[in-house]
Residue, then its C-alpha position, 0 to 999 in steps of 0.5 A: x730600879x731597873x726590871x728586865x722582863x726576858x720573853x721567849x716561846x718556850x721556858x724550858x729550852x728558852x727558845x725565842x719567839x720569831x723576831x718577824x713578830x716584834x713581839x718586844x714592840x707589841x707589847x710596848x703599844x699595848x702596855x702604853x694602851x694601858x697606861x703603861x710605859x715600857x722600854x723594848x728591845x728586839x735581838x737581844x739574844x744574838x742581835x737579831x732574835x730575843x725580846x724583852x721589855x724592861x720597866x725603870x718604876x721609881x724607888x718610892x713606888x707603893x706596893x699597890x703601884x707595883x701591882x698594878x704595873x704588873x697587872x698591866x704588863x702582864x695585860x699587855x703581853x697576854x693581848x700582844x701574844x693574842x695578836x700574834x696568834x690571830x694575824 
């Protein structure tokens, strides 16, 4: 199972972050903090802005495991996000 997690500034006009923020590598440090393994990737809307991450769980994962990967994803981004803002 594959699940791709696409993260921009603005919902409505999808507007993408700076990519001077490597937003998608923040969140894979602070994912892996929390015991969380994430794949990231930078320039995915035109090969230099965009971020996403994206989690490969396994097919027999329980529902309690999903919540927690979601739980800890959603950890990650809110700290990373928080680091962009203070720096």
């Amino acid at each position: 199972m594959f699940v791709g997690v696409e993260l921009v500034k603005d919902r409505a006009s999808k507007t993408p972050f700076d990519p001077k923020r490597k937003l998608h590598a923040l969140i894979k440090n602070q994912a892996m903090q929390r015991g969380l393994m994430v794949y990231p990737m930078g320039g995915t809307v035109d090969g230099r802005i965009g971020d996403h991450v994206l989690l490969a769980p396994p097919f027999i994962c329980t529902e309690r495991q999903i919540e927690t990967i979601v739980e800890r994803l959603g950890d990650a981004v809110d700290a990373a996000l928080h680091l962009t803002t203070t720096e």
